[in-house]
Z-matrix of the N, CA and C atoms (Angstrom, degrees):
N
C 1 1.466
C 2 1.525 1 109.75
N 3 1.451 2 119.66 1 128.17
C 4 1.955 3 129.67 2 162.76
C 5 1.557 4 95.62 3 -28.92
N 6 1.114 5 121.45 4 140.30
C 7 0.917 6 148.71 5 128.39
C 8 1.993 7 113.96 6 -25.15
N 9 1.170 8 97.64 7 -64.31
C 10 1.728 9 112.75 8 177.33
C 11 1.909 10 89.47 9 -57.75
N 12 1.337 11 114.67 10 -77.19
C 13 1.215 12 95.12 11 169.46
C 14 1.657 13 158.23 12 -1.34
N 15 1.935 14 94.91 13 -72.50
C 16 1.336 15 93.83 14 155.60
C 17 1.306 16 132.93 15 -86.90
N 18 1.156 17 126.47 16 12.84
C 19 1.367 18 136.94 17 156.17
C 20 1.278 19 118.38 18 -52.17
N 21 1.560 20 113.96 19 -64.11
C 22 0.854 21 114.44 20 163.18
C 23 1.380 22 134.34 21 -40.69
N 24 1.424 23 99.03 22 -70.40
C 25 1.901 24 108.34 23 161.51
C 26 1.494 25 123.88 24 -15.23
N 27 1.238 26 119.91 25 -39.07
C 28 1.128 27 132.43 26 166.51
C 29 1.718 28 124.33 27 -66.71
N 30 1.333 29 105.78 28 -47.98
C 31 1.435 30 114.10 29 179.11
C 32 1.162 31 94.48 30 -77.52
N 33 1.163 32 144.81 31 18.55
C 34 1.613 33 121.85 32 173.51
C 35 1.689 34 95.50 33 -105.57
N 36 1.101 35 129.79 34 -38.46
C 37 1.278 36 125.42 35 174.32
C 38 1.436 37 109.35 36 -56.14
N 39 1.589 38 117.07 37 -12.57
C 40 1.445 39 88.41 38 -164.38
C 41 1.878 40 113.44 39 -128.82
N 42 1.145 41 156.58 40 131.47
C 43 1.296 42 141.26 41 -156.35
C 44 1.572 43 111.70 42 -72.33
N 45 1.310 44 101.20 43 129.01
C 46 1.618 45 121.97 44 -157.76
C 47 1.268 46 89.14 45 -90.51
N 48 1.560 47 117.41 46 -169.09
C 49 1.444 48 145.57 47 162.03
C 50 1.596 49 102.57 48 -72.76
N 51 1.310 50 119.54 49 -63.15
C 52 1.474 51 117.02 50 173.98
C 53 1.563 52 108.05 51 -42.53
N 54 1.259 53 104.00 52 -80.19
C 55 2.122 54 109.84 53 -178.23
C 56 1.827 55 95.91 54 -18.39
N 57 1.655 56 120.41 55 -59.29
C 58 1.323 57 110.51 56 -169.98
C 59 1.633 58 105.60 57 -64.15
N 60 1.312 59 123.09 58 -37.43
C 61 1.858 60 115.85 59 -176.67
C 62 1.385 61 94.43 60 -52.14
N 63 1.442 62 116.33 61 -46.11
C 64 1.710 63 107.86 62 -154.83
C 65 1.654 64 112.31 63 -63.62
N 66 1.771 65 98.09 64 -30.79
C 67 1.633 66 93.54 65 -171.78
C 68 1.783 67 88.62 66 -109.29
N 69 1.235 68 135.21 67 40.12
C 70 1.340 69 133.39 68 129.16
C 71 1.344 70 120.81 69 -77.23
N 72 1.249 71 113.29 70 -40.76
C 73 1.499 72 120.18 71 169.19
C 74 1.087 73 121.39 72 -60.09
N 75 1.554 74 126.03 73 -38.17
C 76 1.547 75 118.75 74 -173.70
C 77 1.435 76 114.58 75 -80.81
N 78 1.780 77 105.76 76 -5.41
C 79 1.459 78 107.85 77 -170.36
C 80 1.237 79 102.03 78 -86.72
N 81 1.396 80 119.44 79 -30.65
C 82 1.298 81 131.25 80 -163.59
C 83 1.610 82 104.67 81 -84.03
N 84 1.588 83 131.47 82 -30.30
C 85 1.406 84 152.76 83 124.35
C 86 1.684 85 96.29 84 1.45
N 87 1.603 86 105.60 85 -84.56
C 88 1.300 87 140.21 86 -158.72
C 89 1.499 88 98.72 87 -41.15
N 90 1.263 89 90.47 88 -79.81
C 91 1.564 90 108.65 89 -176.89
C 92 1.729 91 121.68 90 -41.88
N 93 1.289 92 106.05 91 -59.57
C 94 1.474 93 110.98 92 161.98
C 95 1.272 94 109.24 93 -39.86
N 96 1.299 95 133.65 94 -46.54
C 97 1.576 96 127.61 95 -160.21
C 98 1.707 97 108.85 96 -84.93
N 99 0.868 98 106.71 97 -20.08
C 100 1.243 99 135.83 98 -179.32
C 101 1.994 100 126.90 99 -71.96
N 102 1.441 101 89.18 100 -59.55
C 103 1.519 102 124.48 101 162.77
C 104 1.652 103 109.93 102 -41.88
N 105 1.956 104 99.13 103 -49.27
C 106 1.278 105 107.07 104 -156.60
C 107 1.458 106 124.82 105 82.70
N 108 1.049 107 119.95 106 33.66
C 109 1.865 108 133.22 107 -143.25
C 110 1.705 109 76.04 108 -102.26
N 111 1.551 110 130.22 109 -40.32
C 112 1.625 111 114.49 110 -143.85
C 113 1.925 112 122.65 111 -26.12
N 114 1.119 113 97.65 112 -48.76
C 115 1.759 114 120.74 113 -174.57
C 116 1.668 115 96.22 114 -47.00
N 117 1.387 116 93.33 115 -74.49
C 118 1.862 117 88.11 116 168.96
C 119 1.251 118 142.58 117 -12.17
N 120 1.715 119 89.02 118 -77.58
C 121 2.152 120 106.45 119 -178.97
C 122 0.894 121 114.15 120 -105.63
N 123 1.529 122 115.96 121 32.57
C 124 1.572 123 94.97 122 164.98
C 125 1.002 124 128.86 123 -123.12
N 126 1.330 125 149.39 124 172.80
C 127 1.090 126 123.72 125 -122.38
C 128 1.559 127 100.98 126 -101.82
N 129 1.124 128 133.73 127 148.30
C 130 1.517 129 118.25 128 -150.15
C 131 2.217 130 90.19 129 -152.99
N 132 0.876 131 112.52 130 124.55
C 133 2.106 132 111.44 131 -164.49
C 134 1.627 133 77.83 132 -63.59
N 135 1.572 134 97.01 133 -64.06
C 136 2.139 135 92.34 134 -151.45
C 137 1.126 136 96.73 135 -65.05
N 138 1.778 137 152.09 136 -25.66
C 139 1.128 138 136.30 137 -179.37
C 140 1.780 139 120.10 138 -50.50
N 141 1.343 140 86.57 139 -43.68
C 142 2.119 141 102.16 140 -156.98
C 143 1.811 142 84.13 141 -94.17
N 144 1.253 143 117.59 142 -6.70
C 145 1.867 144 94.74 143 -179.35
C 146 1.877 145 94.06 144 -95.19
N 147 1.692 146 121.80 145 -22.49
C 148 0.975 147 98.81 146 164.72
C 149 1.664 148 134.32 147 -82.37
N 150 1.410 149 99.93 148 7.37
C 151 1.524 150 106.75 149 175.42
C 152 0.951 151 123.76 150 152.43
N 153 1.875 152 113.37 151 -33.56
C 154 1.381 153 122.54 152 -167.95
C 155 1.236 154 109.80 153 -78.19
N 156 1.386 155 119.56 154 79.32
C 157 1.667 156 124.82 155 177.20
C 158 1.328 157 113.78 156 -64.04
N 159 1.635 158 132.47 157 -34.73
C 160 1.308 159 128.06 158 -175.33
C 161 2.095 160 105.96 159 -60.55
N 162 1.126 161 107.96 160 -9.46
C 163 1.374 162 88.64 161 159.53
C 164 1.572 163 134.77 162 -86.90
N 165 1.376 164 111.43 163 -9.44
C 166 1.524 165 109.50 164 141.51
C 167 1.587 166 121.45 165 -33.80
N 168 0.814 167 94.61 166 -34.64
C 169 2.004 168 99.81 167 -166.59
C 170 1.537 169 95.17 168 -105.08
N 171 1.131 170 117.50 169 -49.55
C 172 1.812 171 115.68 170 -157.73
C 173 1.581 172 107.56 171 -77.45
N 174 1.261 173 108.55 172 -29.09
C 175 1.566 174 107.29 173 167.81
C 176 1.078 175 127.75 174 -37.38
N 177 1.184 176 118.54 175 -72.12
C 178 1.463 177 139.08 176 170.37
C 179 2.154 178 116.30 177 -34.11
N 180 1.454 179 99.65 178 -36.94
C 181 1.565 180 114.50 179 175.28
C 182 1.695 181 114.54 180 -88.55
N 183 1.446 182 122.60 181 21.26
C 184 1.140 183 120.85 182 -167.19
C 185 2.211 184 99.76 183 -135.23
N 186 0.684 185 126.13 184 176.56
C 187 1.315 186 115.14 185 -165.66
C 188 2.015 187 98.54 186 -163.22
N 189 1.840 188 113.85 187 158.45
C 190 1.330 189 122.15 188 -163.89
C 191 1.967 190 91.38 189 -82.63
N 192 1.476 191 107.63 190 -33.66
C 193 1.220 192 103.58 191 174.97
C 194 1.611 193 113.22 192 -172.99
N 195 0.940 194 105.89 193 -165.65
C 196 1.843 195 99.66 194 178.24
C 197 1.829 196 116.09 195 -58.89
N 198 1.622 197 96.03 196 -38.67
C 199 1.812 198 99.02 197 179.20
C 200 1.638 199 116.47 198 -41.63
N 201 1.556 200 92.44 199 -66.14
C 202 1.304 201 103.49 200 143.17
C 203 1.418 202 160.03 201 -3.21
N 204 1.330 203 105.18 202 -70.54
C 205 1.253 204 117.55 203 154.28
C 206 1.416 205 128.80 204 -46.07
N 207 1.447 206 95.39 205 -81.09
C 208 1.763 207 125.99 206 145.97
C 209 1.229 208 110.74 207 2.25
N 210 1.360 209 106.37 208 -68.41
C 211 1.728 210 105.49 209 173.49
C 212 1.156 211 118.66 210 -49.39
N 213 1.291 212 118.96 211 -83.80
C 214 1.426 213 173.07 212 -163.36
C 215 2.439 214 75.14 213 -30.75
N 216 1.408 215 91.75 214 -71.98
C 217 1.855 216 112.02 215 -167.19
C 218 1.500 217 84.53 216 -41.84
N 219 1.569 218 116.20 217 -74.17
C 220 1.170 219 122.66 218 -169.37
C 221 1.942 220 122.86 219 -38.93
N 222 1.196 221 126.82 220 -42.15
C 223 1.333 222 133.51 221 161.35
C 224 1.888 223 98.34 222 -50.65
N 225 1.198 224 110.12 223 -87.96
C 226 1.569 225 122.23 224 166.52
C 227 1.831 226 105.55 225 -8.82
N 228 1.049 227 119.13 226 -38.89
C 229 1.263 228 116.22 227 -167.83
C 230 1.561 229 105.49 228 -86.29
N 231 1.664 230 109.44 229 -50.91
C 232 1.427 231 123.72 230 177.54
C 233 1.613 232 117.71 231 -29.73
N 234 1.657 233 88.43 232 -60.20
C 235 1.527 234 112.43 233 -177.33
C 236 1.552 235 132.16 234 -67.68
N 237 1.403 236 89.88 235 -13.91
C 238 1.324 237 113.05 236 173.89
C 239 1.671 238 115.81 237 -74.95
N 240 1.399 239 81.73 238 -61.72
C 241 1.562 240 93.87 239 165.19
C 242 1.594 241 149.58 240 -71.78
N 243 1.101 242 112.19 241 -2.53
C 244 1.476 243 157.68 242 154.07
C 245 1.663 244 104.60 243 -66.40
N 246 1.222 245 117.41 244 -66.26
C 247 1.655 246 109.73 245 -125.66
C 248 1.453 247 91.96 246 -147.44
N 249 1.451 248 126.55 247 -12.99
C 250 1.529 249 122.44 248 -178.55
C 251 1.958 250 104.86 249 -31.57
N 252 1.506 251 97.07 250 -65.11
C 253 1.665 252 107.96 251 -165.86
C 254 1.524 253 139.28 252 -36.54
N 255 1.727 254 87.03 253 -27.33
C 256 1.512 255 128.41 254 -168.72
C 257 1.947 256 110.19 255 -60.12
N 258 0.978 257 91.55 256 -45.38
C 259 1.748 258 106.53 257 170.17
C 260 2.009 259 119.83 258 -141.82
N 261 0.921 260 90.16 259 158.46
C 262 1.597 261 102.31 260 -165.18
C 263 1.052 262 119.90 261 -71.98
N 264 1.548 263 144.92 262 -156.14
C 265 1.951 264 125.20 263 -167.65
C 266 1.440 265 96.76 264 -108.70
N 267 1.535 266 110.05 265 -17.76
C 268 1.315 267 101.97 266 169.90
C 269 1.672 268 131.97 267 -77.48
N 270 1.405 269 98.23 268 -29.12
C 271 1.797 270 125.55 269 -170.30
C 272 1.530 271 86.89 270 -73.38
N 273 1.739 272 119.86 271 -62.86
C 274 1.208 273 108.37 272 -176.13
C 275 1.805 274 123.01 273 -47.66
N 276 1.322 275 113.99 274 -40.00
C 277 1.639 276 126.47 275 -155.63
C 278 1.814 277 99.36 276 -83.66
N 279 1.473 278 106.60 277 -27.14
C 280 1.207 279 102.96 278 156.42
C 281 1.624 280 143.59 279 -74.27
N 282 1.830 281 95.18 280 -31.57
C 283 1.252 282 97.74 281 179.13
C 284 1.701 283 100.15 282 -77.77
N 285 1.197 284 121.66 283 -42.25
C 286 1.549 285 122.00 284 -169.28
C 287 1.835 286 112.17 285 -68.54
N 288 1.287 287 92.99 286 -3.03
C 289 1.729 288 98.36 287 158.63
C 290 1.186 289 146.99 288 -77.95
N 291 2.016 290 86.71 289 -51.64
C 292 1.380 291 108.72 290 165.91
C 293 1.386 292 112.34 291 -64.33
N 294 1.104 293 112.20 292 -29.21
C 295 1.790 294 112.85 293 -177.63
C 296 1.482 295 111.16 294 -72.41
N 297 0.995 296 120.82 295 -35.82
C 298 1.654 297 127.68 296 -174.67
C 299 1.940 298 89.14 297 -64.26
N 300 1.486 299 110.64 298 -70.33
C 301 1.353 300 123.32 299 177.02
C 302 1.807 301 98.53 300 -37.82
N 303 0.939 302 103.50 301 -81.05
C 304 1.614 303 77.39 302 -177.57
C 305 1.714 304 141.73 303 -60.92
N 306 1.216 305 90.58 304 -21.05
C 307 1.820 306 90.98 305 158.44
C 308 1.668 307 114.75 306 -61.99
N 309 1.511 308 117.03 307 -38.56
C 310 1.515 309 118.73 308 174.31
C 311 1.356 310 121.49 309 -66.54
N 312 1.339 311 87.97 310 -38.29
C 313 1.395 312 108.55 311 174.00
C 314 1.889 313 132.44 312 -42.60
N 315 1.034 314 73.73 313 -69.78
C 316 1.717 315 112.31 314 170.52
C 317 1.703 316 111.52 315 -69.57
N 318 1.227 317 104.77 316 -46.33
C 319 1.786 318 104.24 317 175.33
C 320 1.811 319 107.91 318 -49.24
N 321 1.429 320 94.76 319 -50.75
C 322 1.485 321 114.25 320 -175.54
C 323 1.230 322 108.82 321 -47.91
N 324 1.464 323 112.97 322 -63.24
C 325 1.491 324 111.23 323 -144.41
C 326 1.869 325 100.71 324 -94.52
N 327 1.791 326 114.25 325 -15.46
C 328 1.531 327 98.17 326 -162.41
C 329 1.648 328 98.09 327 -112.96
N 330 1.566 329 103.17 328 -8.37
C 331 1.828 330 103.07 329 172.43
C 332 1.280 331 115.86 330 -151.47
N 333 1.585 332 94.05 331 91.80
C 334 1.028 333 132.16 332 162.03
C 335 1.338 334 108.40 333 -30.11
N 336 1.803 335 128.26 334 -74.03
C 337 1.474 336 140.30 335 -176.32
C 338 1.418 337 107.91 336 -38.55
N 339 1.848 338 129.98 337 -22.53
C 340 1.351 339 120.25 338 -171.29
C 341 1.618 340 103.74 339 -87.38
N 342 1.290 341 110.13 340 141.77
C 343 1.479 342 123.45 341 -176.73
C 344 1.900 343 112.71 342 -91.24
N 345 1.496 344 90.64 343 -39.90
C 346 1.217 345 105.92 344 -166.69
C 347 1.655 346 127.48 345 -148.63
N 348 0.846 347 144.09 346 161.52
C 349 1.792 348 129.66 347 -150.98
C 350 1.754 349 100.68 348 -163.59
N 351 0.998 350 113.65 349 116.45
C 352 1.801 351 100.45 350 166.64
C 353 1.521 352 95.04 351 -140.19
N 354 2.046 353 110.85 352 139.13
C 355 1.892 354 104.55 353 149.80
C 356 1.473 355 74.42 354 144.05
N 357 1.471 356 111.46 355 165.54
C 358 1.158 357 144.26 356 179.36
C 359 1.512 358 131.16 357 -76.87
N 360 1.791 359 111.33 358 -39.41
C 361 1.246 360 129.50 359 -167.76
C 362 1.158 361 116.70 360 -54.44
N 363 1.312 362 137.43 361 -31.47
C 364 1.745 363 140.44 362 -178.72
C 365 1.376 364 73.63 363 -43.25
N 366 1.771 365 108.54 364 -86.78
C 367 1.246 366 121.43 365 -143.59
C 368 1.590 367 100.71 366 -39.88
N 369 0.902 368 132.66 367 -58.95
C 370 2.033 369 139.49 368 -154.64
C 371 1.282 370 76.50 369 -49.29
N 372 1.603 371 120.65 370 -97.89
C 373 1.445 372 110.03 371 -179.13
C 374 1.485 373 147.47 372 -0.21
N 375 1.275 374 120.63 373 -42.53
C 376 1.793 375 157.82 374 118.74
C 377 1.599 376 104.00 375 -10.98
N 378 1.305 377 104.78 376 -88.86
C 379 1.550 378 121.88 377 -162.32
C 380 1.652 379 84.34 378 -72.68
N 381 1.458 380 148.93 379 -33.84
C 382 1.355 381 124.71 380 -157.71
C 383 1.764 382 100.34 381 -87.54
N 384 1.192 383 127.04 382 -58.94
C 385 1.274 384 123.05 383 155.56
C 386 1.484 385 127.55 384 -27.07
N 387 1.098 386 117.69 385 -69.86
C 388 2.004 387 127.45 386 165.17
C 389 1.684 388 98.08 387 -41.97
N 390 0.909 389 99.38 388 -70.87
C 391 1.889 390 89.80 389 -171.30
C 392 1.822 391 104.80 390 -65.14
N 393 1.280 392 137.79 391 -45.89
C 394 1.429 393 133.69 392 139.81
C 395 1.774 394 115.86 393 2.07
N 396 1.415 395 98.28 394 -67.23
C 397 1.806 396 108.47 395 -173.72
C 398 1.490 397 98.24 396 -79.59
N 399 1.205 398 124.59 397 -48.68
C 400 1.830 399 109.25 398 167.56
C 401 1.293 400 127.27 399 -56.16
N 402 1.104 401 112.62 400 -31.16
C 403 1.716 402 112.27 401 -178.02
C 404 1.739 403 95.98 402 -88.98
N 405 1.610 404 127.38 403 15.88
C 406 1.054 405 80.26 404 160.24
C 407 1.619 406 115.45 405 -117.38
N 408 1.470 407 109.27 406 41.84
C 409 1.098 408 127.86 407 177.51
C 410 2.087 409 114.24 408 -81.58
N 411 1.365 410 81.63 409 -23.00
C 412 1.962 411 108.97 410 176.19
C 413 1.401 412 118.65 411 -88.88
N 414 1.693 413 95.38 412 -80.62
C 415 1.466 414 99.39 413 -176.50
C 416 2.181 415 105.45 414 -135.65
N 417 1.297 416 69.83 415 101.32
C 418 1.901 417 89.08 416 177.80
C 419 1.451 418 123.67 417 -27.72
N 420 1.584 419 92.43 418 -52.77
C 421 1.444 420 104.14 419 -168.02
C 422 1.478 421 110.61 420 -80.14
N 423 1.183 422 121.24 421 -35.73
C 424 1.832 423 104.72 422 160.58
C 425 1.331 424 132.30 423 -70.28
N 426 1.523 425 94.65 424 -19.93
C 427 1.638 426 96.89 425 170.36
C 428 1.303 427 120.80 426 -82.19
N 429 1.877 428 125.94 427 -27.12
C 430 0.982 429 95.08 428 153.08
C 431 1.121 430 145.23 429 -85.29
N 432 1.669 431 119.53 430 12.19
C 433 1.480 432 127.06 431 -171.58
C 434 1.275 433 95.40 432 -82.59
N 435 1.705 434 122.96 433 -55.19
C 436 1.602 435 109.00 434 -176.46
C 437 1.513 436 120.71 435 -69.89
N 438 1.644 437 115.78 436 12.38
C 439 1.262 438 126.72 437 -166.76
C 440 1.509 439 102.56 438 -90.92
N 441 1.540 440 96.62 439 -47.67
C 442 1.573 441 127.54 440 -179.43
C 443 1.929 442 92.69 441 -56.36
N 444 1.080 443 112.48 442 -85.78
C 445 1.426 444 141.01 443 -179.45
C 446 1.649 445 123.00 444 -16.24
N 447 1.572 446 106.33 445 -51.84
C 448 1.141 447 138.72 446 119.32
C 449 1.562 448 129.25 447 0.29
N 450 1.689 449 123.96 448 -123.92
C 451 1.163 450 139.29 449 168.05
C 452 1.560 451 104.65 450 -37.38
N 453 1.776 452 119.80 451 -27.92
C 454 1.719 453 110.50 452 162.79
C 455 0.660 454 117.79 453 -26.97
N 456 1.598 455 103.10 454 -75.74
C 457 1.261 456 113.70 455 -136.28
C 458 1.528 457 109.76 456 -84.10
N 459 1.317 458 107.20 457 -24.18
C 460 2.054 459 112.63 458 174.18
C 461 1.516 460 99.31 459 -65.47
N 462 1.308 461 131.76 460 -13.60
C 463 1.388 462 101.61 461 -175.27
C 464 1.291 463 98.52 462 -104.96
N 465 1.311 464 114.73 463 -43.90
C 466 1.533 465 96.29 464 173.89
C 467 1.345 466 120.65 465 -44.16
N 468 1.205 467 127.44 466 -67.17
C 469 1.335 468 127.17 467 156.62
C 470 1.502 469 126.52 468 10.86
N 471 1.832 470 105.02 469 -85.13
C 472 1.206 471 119.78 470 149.15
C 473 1.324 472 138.05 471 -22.54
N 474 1.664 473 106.96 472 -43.68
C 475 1.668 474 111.65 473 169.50
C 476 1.069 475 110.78 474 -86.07
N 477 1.298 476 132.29 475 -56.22
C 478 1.431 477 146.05 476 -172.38
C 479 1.739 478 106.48 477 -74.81
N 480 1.328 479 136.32 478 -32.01
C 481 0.906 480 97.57 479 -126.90
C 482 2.014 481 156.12 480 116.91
N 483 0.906 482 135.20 481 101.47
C 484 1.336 483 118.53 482 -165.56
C 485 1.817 484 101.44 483 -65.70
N 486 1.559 485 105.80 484 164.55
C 487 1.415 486 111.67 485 169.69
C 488 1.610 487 113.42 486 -70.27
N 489 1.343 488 97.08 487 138.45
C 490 1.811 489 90.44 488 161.55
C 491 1.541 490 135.91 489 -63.27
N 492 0.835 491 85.86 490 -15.80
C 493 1.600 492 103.14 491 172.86
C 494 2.009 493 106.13 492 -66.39
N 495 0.767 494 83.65 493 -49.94
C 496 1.636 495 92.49 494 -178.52
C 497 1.578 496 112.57 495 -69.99
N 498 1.369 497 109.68 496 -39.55
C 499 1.819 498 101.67 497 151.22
C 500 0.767 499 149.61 498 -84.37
N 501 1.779 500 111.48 499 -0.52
C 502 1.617 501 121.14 500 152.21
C 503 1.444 502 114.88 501 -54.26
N 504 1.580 503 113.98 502 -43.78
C 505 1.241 504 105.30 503 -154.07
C 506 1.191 505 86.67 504 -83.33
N 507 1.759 506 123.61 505 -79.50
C 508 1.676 507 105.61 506 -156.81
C 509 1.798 508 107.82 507 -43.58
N 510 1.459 509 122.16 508 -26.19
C 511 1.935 510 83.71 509 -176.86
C 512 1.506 511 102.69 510 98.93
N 513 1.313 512 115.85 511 5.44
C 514 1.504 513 126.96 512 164.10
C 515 1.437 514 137.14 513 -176.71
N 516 1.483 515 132.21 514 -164.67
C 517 1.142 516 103.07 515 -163.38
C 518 1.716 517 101.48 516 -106.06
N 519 1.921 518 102.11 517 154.00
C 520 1.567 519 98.53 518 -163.78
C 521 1.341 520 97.69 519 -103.58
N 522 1.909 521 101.06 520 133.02
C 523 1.241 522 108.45 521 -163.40
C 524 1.948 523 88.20 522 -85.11
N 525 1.258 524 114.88 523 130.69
C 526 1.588 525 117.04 524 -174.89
C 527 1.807 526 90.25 525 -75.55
N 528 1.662 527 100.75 526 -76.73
C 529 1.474 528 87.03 527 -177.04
C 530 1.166 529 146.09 528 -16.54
N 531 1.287 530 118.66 529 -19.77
C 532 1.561 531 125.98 530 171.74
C 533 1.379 532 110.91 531 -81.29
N 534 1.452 533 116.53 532 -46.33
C 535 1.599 534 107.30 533 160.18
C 536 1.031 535 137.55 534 -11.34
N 537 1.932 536 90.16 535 -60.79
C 538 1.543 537 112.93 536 -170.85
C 539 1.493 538 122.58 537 -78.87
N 540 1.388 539 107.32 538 -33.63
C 541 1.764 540 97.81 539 166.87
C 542 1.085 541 116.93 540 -65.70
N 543 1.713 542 118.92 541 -37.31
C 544 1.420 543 125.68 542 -173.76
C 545 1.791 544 107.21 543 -58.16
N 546 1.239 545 109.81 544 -21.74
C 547 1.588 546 96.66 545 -165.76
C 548 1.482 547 100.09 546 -104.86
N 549 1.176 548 119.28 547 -6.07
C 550 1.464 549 133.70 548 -175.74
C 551 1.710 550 108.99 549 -99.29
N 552 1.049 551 104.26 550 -16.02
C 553 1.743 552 120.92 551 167.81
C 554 1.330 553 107.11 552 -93.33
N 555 1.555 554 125.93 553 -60.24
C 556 1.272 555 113.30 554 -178.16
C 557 1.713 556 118.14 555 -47.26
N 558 1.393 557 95.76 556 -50.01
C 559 1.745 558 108.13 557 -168.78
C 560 1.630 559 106.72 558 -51.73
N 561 1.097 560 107.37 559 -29.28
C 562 1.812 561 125.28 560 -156.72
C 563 1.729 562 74.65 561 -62.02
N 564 1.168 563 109.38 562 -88.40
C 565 1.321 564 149.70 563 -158.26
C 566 1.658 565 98.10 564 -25.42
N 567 1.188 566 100.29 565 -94.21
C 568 1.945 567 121.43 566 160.40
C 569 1.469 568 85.46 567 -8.78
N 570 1.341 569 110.00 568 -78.16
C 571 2.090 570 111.09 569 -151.15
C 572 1.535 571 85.89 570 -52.48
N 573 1.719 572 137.11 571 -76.18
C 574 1.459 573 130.82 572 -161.49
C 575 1.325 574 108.09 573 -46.54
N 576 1.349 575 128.21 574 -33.15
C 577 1.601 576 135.22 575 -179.66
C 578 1.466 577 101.15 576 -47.03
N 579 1.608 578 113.59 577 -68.72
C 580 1.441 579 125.98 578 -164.63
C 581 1.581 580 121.93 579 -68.58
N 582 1.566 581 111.52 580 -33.16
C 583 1.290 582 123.91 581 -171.72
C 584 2.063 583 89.80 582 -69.76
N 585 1.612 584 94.36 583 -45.19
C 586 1.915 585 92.38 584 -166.66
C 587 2.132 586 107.45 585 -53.62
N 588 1.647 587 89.41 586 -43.76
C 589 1.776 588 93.23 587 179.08
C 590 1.389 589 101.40 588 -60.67
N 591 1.476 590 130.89 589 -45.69
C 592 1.147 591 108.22 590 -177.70
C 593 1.382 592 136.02 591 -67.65
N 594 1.456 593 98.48 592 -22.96
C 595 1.589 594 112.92 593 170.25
C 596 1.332 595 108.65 594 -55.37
N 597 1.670 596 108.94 595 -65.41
C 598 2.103 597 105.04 596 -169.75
C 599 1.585 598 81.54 597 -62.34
N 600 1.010 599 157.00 598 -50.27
C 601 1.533 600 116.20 599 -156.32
C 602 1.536 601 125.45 600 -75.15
N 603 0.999 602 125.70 601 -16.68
C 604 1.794 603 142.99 602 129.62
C 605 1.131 604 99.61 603 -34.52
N 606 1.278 605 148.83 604 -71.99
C 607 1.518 606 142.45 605 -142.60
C 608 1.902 607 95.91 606 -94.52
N 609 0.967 608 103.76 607 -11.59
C 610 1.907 609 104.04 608 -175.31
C 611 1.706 610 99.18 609 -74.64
């Protein structure tokens, strides 16, 4: 086994800087839901075209209800635990930005008909793909299964549709498209992340 390898191996047993972003986020999840803030941050077309841009970002941290949430934390946790090691608290906080940004992003500019947007999942999608293409710098074969697993499930999606199952629980209807920027933002991100490390290490 690399050396780089078991390094890693090690940091997975143990809670990183990322592991803490991931469960900063769910607190911050928590709290919002909690607060009762939803109306506020979420993401709202006529709100953010009259100015309120922080709902690009705050949408995504607001949820239809606790079921919801619940989920939403629960993925967040998976991925955490999976794939935290794979990139650093900064690589992560960037990619899970750009991904939020492009779920807002993308809501905005390709559907028009949506009024309003709340939940986390674009982004997971985002961060599960991005950490997907880093881990497969480690171990191939899980990265390409959640790689596989992944780009699945958005296209099925896309053709089909989301499962019903998945709109029982959140309690409304799942906008897929957000998935899809979210996982198309994360991936972006991750790939410019890796190509830039690989660049300074060429230039070192």
């Amino acid at each position: 086994m690399a050396p780089k390898t078991k390094r890693l191996n090690k940091i997975r047993t143990a809670l990183t800087p990322a592991h803490w972003l991931a469960i900063s986020v769910g607190v911050a999840c928590i709290v919002f839901q909690v607060s009762g803030l939803e109306e506020v941050l979420r993401f709202s077309r006529s709100d953010i075209l009259a100015g309120q841009w922080w709902r690009l970002i705050t949408g995504n941290l607001v949820h239809l209800g606790y079921p919801h949430l619940m989920l939403n934390l629960a993925g967040l946790a998976i991925i955490s635990a999976l794939l935290a090691p794979v990139l650093n608290f900064w690589q992560w906080l960037l990619t899970g930005t750009l991904s939020m940004l492009g779920v807002g992003l993308g809501l905005l500019a390709f559907d028009p008909q949506l009024h309003w947007y709340v939940g986390l999942s674009g982004v997971l999608y985002g961060l599960l793909l991005g950490g997907a293409i880093a881990e497969f710098r480690y171990r191939r074969g899980i990265a390409i299964l959640l790689a596989t697993y992944t780009i699945g499930k958005i296209v099925w999606e896309q053709l089909y549709g989301a499962a019903e199952s998945s709109e029982k629980i959140t309690g409304g209807t799942v906008i897929v498209n957000a998935h899809l920027y979210g996982m198309i933002s994360g991936a972006l991100a991750v790939c410019a992340l890796l190509l830039l490390m690989h660049y300074r290490k060429k230039q070192a």
